[in-house]
C-alpha positions in Angstrom: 40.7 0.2 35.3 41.4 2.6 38.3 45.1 3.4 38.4 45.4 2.3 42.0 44.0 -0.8 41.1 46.2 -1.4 37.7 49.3 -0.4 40.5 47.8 -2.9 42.6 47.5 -6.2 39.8 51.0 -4.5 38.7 49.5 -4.0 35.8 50.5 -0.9 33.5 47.4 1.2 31.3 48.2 1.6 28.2 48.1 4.8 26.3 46.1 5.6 23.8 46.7 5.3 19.9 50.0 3.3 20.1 49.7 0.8 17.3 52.0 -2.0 18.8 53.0 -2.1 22.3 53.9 -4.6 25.1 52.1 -4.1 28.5 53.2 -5.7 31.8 50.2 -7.7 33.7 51.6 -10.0 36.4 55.2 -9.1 35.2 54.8 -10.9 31.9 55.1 -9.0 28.6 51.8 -9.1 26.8 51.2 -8.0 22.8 48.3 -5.5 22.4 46.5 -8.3 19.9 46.9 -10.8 22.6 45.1 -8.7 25.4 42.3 -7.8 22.8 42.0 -11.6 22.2 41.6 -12.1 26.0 39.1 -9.1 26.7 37.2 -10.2 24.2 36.8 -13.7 25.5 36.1 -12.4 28.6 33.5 -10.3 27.2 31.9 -13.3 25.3 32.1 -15.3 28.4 30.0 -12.7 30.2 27.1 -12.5 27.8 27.2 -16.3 27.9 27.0 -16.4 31.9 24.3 -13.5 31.9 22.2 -15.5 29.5 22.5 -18.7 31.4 21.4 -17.0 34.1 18.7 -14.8 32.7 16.7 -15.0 36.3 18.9 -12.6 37.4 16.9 -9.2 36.6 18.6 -6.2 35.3 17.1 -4.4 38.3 19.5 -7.0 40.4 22.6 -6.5 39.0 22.2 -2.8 38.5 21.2 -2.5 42.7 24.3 -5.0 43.0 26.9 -4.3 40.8 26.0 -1.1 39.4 25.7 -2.4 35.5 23.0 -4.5 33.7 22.6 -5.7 30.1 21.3 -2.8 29.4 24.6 -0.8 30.3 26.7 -3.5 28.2 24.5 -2.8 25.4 25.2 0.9 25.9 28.9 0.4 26.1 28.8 -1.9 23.1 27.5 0.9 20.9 29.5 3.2 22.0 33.0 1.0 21.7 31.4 0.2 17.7 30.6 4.3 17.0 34.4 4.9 18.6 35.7 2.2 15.4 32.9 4.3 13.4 30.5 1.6 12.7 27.6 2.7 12.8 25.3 0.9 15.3 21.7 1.8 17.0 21.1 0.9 20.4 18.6 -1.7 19.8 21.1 -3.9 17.6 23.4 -3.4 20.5 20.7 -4.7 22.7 20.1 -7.8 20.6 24.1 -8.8 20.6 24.2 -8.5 24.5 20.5 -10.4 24.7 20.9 -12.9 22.5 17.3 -12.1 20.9 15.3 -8.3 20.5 15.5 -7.1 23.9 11.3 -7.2 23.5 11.3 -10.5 22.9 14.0 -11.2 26.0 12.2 -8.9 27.8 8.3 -10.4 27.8 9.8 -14.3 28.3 12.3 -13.8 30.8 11.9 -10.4 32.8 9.7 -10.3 35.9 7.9 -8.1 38.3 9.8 -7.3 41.0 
């Protein structure tokens, strides 16, 4: 998150490596476990919207919102590597997808 946006939600970034710490979002104190708990509901509500909604190409939401599956994928590895779990891309791709990303890709994506 941008820090004029975080200034804007009034919400603080918190540093890095600090094992327990309260963070202010909407001027309520928030435990670090608690946030995690709601990012990563967030994040499973995502992949569920993106796969009921697998019409929308990747092509689409990368000319519209500058991200697709593909890029969650990406990020997913990454955040696993950072926690060092070890994790290709193409397992990454099957969290985000639901299914291999070849099987995704020849029953759902289209020409465009």
């Amino acid at each position: 998150m941008s820090t004029s946006i975080a200034k804007q939600m009034n919400y603080s970034v918190p540093k890095a490596n600090s094992s327990f710490r309260l963070i202010q979002l909407m001027g309520k104190a928030m435990e670090d476990s608690t946030k995690t708990d709601i990012e990563a509901a967030v994040f499973r509500r995502l992949l569920a919207h993106l796969d009921e909604r697998k019409d929308v190409q990747n092509i689409d939401l990368m000319d519209l919102a500058g991200f697709c599956r593909n890029c969650l994928s990406k990020w997913y590895r990454e955040a696993a590597e950072q926690k060092d779990i070890d994790m290709d891309y193409e397992a990454a791709k099957q969290i985000v997808y639901g299914m291999p990303y070849d099987e995704w890709k020849d029953k759902y994506q289209t020409e465009r």
